[in-house]
N, C-alpha and C positions, 0 to 999 in steps of 0.2 A: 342757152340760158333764157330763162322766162325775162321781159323786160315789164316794170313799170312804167305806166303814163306819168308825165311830167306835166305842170304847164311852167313855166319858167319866167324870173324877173332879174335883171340886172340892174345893183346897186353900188355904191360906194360902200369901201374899208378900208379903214383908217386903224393903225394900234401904235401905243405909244412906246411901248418898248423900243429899243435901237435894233433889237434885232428882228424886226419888222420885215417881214418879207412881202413889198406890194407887188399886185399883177396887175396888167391893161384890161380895165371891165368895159371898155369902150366899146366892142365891138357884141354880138348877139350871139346867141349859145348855139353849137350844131348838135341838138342832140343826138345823133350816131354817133357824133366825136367822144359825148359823155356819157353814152352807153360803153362804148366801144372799153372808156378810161375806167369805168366802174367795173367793170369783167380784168382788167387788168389788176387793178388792187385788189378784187378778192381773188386772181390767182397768185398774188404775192404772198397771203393769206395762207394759201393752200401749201407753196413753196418754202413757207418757216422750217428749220429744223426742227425737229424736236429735241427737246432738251428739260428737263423735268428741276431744271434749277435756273431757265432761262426763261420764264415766261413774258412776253412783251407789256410794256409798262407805256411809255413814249416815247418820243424820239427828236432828240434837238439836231436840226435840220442843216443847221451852219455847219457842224460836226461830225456829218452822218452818226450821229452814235447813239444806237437804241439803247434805252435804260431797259434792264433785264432783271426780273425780280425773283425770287422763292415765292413759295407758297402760302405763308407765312403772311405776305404784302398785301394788302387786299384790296386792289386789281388781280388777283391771280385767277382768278374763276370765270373771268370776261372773256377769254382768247378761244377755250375751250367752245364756251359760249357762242363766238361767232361764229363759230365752226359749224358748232349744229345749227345755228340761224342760216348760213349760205347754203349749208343741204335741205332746210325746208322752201329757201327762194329758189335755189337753182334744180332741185331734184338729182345734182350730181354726187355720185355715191364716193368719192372720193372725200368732199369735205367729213362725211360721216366717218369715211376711214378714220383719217386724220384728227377727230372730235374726238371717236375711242381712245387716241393714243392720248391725248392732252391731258383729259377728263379726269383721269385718275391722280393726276400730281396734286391736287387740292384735295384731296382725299381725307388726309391728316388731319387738316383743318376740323374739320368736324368733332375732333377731340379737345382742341385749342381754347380752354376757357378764358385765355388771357388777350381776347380779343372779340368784339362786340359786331365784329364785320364777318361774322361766320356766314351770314346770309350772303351777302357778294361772292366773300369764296368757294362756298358749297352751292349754293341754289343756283348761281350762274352758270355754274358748268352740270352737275347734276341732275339740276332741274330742266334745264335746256334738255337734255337727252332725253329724259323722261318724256317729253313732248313726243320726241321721235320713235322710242318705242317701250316699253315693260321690260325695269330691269331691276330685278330684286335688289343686287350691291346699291343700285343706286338710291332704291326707297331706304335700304338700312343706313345709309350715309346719310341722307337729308333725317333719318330721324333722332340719330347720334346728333347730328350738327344741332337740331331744335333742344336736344335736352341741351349738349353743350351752353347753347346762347341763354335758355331760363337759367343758368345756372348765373348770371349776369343780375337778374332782377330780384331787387327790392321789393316788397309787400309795403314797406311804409311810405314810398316815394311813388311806388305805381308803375316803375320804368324801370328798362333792362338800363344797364349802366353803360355808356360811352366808355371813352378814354380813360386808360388809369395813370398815366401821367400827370403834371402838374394835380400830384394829389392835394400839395399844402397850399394850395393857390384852391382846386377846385374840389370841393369833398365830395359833391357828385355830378356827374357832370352828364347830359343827355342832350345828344345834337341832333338835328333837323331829318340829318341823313339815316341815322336808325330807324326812320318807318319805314327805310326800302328792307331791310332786314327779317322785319315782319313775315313778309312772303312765305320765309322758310317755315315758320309757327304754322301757321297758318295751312301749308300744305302738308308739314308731320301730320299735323291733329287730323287729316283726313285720309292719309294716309296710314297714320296706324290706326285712327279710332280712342286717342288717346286727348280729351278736351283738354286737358292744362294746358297744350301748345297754344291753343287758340284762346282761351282765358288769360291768356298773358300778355299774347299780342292786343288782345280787345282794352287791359287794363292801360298796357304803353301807351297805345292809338289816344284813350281817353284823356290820360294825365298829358299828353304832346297836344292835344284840343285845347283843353285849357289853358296851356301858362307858353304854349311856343307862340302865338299869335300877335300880333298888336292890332290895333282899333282899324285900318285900314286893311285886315288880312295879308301884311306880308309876315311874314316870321321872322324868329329872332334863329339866331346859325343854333347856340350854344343854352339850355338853362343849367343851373349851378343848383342843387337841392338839398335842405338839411336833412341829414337822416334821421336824425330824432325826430321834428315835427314832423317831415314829409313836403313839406315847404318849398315853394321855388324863394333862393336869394336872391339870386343874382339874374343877369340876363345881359350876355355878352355873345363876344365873335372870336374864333379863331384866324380861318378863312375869308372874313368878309372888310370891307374898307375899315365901319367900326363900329363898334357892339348897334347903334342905333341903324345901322345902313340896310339895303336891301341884296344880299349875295345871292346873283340870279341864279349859281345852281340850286342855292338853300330853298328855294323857291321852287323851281322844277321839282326837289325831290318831294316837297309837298304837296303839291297838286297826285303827284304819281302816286304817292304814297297813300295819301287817303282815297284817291280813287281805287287801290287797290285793296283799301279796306275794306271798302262795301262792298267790291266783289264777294267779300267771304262774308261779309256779314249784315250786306242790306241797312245797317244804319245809315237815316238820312243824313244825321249828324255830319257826319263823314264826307258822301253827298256835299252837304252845303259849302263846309272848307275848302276842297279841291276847287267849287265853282267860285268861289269867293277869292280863292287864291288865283285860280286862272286869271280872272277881271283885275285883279291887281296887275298880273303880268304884261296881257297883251295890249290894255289900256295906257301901261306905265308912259309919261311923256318924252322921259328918258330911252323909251325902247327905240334902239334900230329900226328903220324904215324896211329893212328884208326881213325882220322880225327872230334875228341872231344877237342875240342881246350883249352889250356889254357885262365885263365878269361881274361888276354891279350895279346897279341902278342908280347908286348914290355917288358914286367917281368922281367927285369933281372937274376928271379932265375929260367927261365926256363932250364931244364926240372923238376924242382921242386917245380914248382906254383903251384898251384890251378884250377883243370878245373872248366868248366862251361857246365853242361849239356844242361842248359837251351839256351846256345846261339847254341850248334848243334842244338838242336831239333827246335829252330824260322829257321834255316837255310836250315836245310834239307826240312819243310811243305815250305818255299819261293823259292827253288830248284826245287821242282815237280812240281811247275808252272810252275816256270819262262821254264822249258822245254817242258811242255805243249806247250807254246808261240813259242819257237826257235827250238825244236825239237832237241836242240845241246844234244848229248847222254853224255855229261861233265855232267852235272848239273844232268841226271838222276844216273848217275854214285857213283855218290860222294854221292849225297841224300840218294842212297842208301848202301854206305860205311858206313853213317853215324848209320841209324837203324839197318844196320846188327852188329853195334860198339856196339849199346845200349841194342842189344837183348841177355843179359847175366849177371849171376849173378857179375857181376863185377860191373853194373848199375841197376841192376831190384834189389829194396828190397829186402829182405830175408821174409820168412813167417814169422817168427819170432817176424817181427816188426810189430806191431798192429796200424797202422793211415794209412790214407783216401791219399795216394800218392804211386803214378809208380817209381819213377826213385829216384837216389840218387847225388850224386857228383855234384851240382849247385853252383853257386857262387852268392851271390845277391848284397851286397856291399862291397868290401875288403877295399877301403878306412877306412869305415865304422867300419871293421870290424863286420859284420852282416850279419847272413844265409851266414857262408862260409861251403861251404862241406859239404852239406845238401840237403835232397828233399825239392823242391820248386814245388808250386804249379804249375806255367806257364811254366817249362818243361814238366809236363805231357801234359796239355795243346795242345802246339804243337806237341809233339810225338803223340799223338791221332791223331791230323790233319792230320800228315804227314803221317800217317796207311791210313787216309782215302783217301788224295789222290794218293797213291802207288795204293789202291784198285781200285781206279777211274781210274787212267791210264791201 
């Protein structure tokens, strides 16, 4: 296996839940040992059954018991995902094997108008392959999935539609996490040659400029829009402490998200938000000293919240871009604050634990109370990413 260089820092974690699992940071990292441990989780990776109605979701650790999803879930396209990620880091043909067989259960999804996460379930796994080699099923998928998701979007409002839930509570409802969506638009339109993909994604991007923001650049999770004016009402949280707070994944997916804009579409616009939004992040006074943020900036029980792996890791792979683009050595700085954070048994499972996941300490919904403190599939996800483009740089 190819290894990444590390440089490494040992800090304090603290999370307030009871089911709190702490480790001894006291002592200094051997990195063979956390080579050695990262080849082990992504052969457990490798060692998943397959099962095309089991897709790994997380895993609460006190229980062993991995939550297992359908296709349907949308986490479903991430597993596939890492599949093809560990055969672009490792060069072992095996993970590729194993990629093909996953790849196709999200498949359906691309037909699924009744959900707005087609890009997670299609593009993660489909797109991920595409990287790896030219395959026609795959480009017809991701471009059924692109018409699927415009079939989502308003003309009055400007945005593909969120959630159809709490419809009498919310008449239209567009959260923070729909610009990672985008993606999918974005690569139909160039792969078929067909602009409305990418005309659609450009209208969302704009109207998500305008009314998700507050005066400090951090975002709001949730806006609520009238369909007759086109209006943002409201501006609230599902996910986050509370409508005013700052929810650090909402955050990640912003930075990543408009960083990803520009890739297709060179607006500085875009450009400026991502860096605006990063400076909120890594500035926040609230942020963690390893730079693993709590699930939100606004907790009041910080330093004894709950972090969130999953929003370093979306943070750090939209960091290595977005410095790709600016060249500001900030962003590669911190990106890699952040991997050399995760690269230690304080975040990397222990062998011990037997299931198909990297990393531990995620937060999924604390409102919720659900997947707190837990490996989550879409931190590995991104840490994979964010390996590969450190390697790329």
């Amino acid at each position: 296996m190819n290894k990444v260089s590390f440089i490494f820092s040992i800090l304090g974690f603290a999370l307030l839940v009871t089911a709190c699992r702490s480790k001894d940071i006291s002592q200094p990292k051997n990195t063979t040992s956390i080579d050695n441990l990262l080849e082990t989780r992504y052969q457990m990776l490798l060692d998943y059954p397959v099962d095309s109605m089991a897709m790994p979701r997380s895993m609460t650790i006190k229980t062993n018991l991995i939550k297992k999803v359908p296709s349907r879930d949308w986490t479903s396209g991430f597993f596939a995902g890492n599949l093809w990620q560990l055969y672009r880091l490792t060069g072992n043909q095996k993970y590729k094997d194993q990629a093909e067989k996953w790849t196709p259960f999200s498949k359906k999804e691309s037909l699924n108008r009744g959900s707005h996460d087609v890009g997670f379930k299609v593009y993660c796994a489909f797109g991920e392959g595409l990287k790896v080699e030219k395959n026609a099923d795959y480009e017809k998928t991701i471009i059924k999935g692109a018409e699927t998701l415009c079939s989502r979007f308003n003309a009055k409002v400007g945005a593909i539609r969120s959630w159809d839930f709490n419809s009498e509570i919310w008449e239209y409802p567009v959260i923070i996490d729909n610009m990672m969506n985008l993606e999918l638009l974005f690569e139909a339109s160039k792969l078929s040659g067909n602009k409305k993909y990418h005309d659609i994604a450009v209208k969302h991007a704009n109207t998500t400029l305008k009314n998700q923001f507050r005066a400090d650049n951090s975002c709001y999770h949730v806006i609520v829009y009238d369909t007759i004016s086109g209006a943002a009402k409201k501006k609230t949280t599902l996910q986050g402490y509370n409508d005013d707070s700052a929810w650090a994944r909402g955050q990640a997916w912003a930075v990543y998200g408009f960083t990803m804009s520009y890739r297709y579409t060179k607006d500085k616009a875009y450009l400026d938000q991502a860096e605006a939004t990063a400076k909120f992040f890594m500035t926040n006074k609230n942020l963690s000293k390893d730079g693993i943020p709590y699930w939100d900036f606004n907790d009041p029980s910080i330093p004894h919240a709950a972090r969130d792996v999953s929003a370093a890791t979306v943070m750090a792979s939209g960091l290595y871009e977005l410095y790709g683009y600016t060249k500001n050595k900030t962003y590669l700085a911190f990106a890699d604050k952040i991997i050399n954070s995760l690269h230690s048994d304080q975040y990397i499972l222990g062998k011990e634990i037997n299931a198909p996941f990297i990393l531990d300490h995620s937060t999924g919904n604390w409102p919720k109370h659900d997947e707190i403190d837990e490996p989550i599939i879409y931190a590995d996800y991104y840490f994979l990413e964010a390996l590969l483009r450190k390697k790329d740089l």
